[in-house]
C-alpha positions as CSV (number, residue, x, y, z in Angstrom):
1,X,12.4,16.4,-2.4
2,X,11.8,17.4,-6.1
3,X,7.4,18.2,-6.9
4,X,7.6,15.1,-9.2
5,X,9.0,12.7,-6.8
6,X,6.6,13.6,-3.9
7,X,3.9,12.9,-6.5
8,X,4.7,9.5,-7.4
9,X,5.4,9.2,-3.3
10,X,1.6,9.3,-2.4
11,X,-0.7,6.7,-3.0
12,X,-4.5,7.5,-3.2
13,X,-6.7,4.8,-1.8
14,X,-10.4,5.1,-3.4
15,X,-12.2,3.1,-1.0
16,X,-15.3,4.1,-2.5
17,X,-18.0,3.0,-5.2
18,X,-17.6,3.1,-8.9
19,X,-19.3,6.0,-9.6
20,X,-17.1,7.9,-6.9
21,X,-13.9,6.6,-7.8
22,X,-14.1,7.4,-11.1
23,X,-15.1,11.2,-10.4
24,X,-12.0,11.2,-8.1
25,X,-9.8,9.7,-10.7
26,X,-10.8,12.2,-13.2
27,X,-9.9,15.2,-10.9
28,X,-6.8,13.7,-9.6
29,X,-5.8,12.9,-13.7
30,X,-2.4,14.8,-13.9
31,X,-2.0,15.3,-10.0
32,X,-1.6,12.0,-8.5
33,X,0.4,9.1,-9.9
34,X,-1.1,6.0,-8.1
35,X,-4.4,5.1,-7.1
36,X,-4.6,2.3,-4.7
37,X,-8.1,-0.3,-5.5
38,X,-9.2,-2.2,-1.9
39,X,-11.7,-4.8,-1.7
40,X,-14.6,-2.5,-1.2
41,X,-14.3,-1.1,-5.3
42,X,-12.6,-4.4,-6.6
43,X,-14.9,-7.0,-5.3
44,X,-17.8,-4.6,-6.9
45,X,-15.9,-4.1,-9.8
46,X,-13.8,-6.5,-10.7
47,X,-10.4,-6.3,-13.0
48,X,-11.8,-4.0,-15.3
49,X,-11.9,-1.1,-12.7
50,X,-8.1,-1.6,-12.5
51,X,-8.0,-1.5,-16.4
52,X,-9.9,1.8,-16.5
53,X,-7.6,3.3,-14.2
54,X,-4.8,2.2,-16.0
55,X,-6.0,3.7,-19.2
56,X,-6.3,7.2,-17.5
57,X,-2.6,6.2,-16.8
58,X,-2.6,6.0,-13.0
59,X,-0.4,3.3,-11.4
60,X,-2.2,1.0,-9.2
61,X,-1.9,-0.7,-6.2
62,X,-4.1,-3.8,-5.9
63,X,-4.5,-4.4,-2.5
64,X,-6.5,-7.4,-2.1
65,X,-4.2,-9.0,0.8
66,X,-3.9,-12.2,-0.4
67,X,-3.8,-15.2,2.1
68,X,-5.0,-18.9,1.0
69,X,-3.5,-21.6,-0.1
70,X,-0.3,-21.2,-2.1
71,X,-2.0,-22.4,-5.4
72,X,-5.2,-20.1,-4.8
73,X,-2.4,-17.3,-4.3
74,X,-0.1,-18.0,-6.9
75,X,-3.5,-17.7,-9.5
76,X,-5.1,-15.1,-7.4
77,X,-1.2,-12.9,-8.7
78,X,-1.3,-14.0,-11.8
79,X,-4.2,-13.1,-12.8
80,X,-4.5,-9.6,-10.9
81,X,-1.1,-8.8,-12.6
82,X,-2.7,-9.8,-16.0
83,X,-5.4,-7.0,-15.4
84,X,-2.7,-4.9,-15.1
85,X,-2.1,-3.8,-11.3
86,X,1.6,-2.5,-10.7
87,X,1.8,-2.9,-7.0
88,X,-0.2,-5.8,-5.3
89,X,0.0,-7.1,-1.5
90,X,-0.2,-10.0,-0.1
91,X,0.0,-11.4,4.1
92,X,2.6,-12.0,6.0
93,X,1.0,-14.5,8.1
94,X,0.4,-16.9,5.0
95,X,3.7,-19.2,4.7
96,X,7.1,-19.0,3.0
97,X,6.0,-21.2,0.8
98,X,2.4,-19.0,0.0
99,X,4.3,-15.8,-0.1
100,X,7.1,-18.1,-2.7
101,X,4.0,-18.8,-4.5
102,X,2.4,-15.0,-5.1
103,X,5.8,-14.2,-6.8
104,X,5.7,-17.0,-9.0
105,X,2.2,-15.8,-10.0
106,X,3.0,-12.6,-10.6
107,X,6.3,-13.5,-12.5
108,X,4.2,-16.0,-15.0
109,X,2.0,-13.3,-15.9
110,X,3.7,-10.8,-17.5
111,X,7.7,-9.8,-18.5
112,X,7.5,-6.7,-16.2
113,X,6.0,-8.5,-13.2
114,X,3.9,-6.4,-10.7
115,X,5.7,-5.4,-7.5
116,X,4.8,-7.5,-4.2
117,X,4.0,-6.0,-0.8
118,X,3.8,-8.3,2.3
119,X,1.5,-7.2,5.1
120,X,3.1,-7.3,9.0
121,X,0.6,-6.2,11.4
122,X,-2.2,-4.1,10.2
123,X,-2.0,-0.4,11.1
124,X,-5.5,-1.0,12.7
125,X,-4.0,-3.1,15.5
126,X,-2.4,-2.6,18.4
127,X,-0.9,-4.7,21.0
128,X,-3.9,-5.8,22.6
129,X,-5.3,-6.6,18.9
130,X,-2.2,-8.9,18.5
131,X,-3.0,-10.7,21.9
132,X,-6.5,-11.1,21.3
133,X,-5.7,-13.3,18.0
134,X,-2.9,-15.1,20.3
135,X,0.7,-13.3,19.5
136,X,1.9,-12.2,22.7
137,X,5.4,-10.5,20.8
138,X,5.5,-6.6,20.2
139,X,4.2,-4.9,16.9
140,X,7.5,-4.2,16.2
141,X,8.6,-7.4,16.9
142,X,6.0,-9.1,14.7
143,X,6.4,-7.0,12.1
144,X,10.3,-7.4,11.9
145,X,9.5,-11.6,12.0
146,X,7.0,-11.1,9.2
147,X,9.2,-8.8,7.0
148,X,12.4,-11.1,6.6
149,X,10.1,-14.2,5.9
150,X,8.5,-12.2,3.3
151,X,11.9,-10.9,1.7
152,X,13.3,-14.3,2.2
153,X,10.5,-15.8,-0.5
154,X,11.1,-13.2,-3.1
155,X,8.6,-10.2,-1.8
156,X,10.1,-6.5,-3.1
157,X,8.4,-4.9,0.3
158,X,6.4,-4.3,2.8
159,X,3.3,-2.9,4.3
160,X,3.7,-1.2,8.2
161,X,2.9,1.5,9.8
162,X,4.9,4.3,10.1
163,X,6.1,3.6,13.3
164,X,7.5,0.6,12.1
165,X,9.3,2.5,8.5
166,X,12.8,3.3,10.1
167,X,13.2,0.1,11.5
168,X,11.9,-1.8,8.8
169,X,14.1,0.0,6.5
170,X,17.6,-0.5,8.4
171,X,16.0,-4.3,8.5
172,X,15.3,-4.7,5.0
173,X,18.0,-2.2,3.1
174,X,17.8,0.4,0.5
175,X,15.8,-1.0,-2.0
176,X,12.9,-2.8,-0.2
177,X,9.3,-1.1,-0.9
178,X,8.4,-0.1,1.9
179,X,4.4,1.2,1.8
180,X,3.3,3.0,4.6
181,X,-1.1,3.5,5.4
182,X,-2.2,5.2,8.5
183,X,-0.7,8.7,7.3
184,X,-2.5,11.8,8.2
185,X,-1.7,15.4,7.6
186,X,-1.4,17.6,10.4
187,X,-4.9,18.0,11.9
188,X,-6.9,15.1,9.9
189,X,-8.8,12.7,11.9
190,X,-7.7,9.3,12.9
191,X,-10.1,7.5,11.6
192,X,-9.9,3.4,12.2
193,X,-5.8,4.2,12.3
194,X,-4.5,3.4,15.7
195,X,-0.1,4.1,14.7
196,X,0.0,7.2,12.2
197,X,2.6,9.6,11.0
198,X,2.1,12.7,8.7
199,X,3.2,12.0,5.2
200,X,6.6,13.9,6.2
201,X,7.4,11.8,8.6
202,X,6.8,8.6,7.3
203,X,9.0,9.1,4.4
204,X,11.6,10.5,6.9
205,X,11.6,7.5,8.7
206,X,11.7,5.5,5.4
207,X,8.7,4.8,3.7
208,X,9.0,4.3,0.0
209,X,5.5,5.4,-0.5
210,X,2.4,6.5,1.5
211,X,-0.7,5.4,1.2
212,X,-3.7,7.9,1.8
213,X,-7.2,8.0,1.3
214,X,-10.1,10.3,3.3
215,X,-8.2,12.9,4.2
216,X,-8.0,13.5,0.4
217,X,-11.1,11.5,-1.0
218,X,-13.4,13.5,1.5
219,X,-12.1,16.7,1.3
220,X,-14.0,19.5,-0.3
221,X,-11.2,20.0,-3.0
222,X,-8.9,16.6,-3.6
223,X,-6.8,17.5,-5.8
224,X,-6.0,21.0,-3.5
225,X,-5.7,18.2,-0.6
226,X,-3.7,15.9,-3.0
227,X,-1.4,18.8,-3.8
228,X,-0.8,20.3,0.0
229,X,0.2,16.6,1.0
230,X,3.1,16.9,-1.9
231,X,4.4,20.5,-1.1
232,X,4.7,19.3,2.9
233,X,6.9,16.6,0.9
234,X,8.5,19.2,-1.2
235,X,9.2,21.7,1.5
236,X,10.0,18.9,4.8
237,X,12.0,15.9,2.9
238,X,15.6,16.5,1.9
């Protein structure tokens, strides 16, 4: 895989305060492509931390996991598209007719609509998660259910894990997004992660992106942990 490539490959998540995110952005400037805003920094924020990123002229992934009503959603995308987020996500578990409705939203906002990402079973959960909230069907099996409702209603992609990417991407073909959390580098701690792959393998197995966040916000040097997640890209992915 060519350097430049890898880069736009790895999504940073700043789940972090202001003050914190912005330091980060600053170093990564020129090193990372995307920065990925969660509910901890937007709901303390608001759209203009999205703006400011934007300006410093990361790509970012608003991932606010929409699931109401399909009005509230379809004005919940437009408007997070009009601050100017390139990626957002949205669940699964919210409807045809919801997930119908966060495209619309995103397409009324702007020519070059954001791209949508449907959540399938969050990389938290296991099986015993899913039978605790009543859905007695394998990850893998609820994931596959929630990933061809969500490209049936007009959704580019998907979040899974990446023990879900290889089968989600013979599922959904070649040009579904296909966003892959719980990646760690070889010897990072698991965190809250319960299904995790190193950034290698998940785009092996067929992740279009990878989304990663402590093992490179709380290193000592980001951007040298930024940059030693892209040469494993470089060097392990043809």
């Amino acid at each position: 895989m060519l350097e430049n490539d890898a880069r736009d490959r790895v999504i940073v998540a700043l789940d972090c305060d202001r003050e914190r995110a912005l330091e980060l952005a600053h170093e990564l400037s020129g090193h990372a492509a995307w920065l990925k805003v969660g509910m901890t920094l937007y709901y303390a924020e608001g759209p203009q931390i999205v703006k400011t990123f934007k300006d410093l002229g990361f790509k970012v992934f608003l991932d606010l996991k929409f699931h109401d009503i399909p009005h509230q959603v379809r004005g919940a995308a437009r408007s997070a598209s009009l601050a100017g987020a390139d990626l957002l996500s949205v669940h699964g578990l919210g409807s045809g007719a919801m997930l119908a409705a966060c495209r619309e939203g995103a397409e009324e906002a702007r020519e070059d609509r954001a791209k949508l990402v449907a959540i399938t079973v969050l990389t938290s959960m296991n099986q015993d998660a899913l039978s605790e909230i009543g859905v007695e069907s394998p990850v893998a099996e609820e994931a596959a259910r929630l990933a061809k409702l969500a490209q049936a209603n007009g959704i580019d992609g998907i979040v899974c894990s990446p023990m879900e990417a290889h089968d989600m991407r013979e599922l959904l073909g070649p040009d579904a997004l296909i966003v892959t959390p719980g990646v760690r580098p070889v010897g990072a701690a698991l965190g809250d992660q319960s299904r995790v792959a190193t950034p290698s393998q998940a785009i092996e197995r067929g992740a279009s992106h990878i989304v990663v966040g402590r093992p490179i916000t709380g290193a000592d040097d980001p951007v040298a942990a930024f940059d030693a997640i892209v040469a494993e890209l470089v060097e392990n992915v043809a």
